[in-house]
N, C-alpha and C positions, 0 to 999 in steps of 0.2 A: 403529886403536888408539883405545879411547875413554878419556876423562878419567882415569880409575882407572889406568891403565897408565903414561900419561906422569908424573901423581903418582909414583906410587911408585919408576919408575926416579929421576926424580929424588932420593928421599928415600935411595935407596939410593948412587946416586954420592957424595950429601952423606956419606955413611958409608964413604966410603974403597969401595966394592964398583965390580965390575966390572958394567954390567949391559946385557941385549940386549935389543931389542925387535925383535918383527920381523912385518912390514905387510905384506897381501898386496896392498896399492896403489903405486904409485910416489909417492905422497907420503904424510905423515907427518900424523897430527894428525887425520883424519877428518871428518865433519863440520863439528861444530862449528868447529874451526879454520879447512879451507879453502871453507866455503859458508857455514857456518851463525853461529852463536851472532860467534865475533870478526870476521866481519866486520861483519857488520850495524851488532854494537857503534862500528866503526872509522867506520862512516860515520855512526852517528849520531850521534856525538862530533862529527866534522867539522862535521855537520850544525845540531849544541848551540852551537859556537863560534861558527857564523855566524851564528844569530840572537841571542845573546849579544852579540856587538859590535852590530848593526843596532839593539836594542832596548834594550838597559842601559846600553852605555856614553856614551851623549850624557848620562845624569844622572850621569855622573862630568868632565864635561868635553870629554870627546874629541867632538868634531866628523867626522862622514864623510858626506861629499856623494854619494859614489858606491857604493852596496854591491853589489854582485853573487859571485857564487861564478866555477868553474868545477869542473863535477862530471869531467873528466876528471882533474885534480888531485888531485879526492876520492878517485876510484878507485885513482889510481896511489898516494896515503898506505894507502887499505887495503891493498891486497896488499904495499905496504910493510912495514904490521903482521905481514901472512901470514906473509911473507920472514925478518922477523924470528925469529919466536916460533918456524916450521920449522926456521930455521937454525942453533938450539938442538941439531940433530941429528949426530949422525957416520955417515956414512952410509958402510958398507963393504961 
């Protein structure tokens, strides 16, 4: 399904309609959603935060002695995202 499709069902439930979409994949959202465009976003968000506290926040005060990540964390909040924004769906 690309962008154009899930818009519009959308804008169409918003209007009281009944509406179908229908995926010849076993998941919903296509690219962008499950490889492409939200993830990458999801991790580079993660990615923005952690240098954001490492780098900016000691001239607000906050002190951190120890910065490190863990990117399996990272992973597991993107498909977090995934989970989310797929499970928008009703799948019958």
């Amino acid at each position: 399904m690309v962008t154009a499709g899930y818009v519009a069902a959308i804008r169409c439930a918003q209007n009281g309609l009944d509406t179908a979409i229908i995926e010849s994949k076993a998941e919903f959202g296509g690219t962008c959603l499950n490889v492409g465009c939200i993830p990458s976003k999801a991790l580079l968000d993660s990615s923005n935060k952690y240098y954001q506290a490492k780098e900016h926040f000691q001239s607000m005060e906050f002190l951190f002695t120890e910065q490190s990540f863990d990117l399996g964390t990272m992973m597991t909040r993107k498909d977090d995202v995934i989970k989310k924004l797929t499970g928008s769906y009703q799948v019958y």
